[in-house]
Backbone as a chain_set.jsonl record, in Angstrom:
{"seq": "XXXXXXXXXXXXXXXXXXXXXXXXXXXXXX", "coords": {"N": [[68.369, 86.225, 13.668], [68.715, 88.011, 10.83], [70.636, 87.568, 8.014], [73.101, 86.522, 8.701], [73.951, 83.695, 10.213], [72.622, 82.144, 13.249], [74.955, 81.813, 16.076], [75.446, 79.525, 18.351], [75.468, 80.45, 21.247], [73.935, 81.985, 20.7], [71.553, 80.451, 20.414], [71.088, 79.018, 22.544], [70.436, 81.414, 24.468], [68.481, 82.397, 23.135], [66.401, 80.283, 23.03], [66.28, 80.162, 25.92], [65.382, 82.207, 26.317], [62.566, 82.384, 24.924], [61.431, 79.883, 26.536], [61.43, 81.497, 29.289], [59.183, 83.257, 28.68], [57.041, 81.36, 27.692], [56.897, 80.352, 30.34], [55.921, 82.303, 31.806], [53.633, 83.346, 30.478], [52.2, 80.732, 30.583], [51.692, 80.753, 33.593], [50.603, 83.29, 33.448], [48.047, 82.835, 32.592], [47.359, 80.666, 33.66]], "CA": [[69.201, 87.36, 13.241], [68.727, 88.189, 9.012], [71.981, 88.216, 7.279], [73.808, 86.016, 9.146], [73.525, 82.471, 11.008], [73.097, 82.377, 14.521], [75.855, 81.089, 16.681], [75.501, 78.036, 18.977], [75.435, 81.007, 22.082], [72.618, 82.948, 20.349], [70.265, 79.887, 19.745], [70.516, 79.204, 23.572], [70.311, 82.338, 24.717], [67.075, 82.189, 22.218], [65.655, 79.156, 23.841], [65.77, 80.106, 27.515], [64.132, 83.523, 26.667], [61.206, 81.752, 25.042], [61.312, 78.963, 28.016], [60.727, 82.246, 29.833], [58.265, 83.557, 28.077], [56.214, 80.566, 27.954], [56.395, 80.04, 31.572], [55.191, 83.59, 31.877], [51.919, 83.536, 29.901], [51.251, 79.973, 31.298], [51.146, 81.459, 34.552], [49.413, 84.623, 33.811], [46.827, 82.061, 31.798], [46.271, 79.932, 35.028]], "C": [[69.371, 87.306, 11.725], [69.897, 88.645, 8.853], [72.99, 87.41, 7.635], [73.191, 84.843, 10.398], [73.829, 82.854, 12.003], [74.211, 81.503, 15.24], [74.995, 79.865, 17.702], [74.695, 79.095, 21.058], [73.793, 81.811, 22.107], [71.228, 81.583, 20.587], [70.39, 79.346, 21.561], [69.895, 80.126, 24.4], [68.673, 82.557, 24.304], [65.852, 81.259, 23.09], [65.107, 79.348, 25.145], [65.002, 81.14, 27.357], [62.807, 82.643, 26.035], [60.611, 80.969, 25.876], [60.533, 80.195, 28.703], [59.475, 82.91, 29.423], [56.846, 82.785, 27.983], [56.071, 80.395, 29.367], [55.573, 81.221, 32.337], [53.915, 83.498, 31.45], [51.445, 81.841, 30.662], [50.844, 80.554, 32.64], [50.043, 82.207, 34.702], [47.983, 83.625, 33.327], [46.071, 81.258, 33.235], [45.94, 81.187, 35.812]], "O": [[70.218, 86.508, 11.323], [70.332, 89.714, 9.28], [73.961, 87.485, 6.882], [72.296, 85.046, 11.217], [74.782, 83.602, 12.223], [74.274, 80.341, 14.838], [73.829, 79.555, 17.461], [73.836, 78.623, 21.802], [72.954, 82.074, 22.968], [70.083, 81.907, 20.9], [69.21, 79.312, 21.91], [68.899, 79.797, 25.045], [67.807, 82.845, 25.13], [64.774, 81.59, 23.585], [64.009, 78.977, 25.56], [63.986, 81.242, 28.045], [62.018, 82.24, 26.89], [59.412, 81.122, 26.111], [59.306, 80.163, 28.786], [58.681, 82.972, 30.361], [55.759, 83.342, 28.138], [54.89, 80.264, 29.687], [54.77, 81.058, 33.257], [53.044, 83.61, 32.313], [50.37, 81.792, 31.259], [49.657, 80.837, 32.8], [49.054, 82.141, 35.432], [46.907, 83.875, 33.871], [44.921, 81.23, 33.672], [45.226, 81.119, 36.812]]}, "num_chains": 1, "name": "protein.A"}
């Protein structure tokens, strides 16, 4: 988020969507 640090809520929030994300394309990849 530009302009302002992310909170503690945001940078998990952050994490699990990429988690998802990665577990997504590995999938579609296998």
């Amino acid at each position: 988020v530009p302009g302002c640090p992310p909170t503690a809520e945001a940078l998990l929030y952050g994490i699990l969507a990429l988690q998802r994300k990665i577990r997504r394309t590995g999938t579609i990849a296998r």
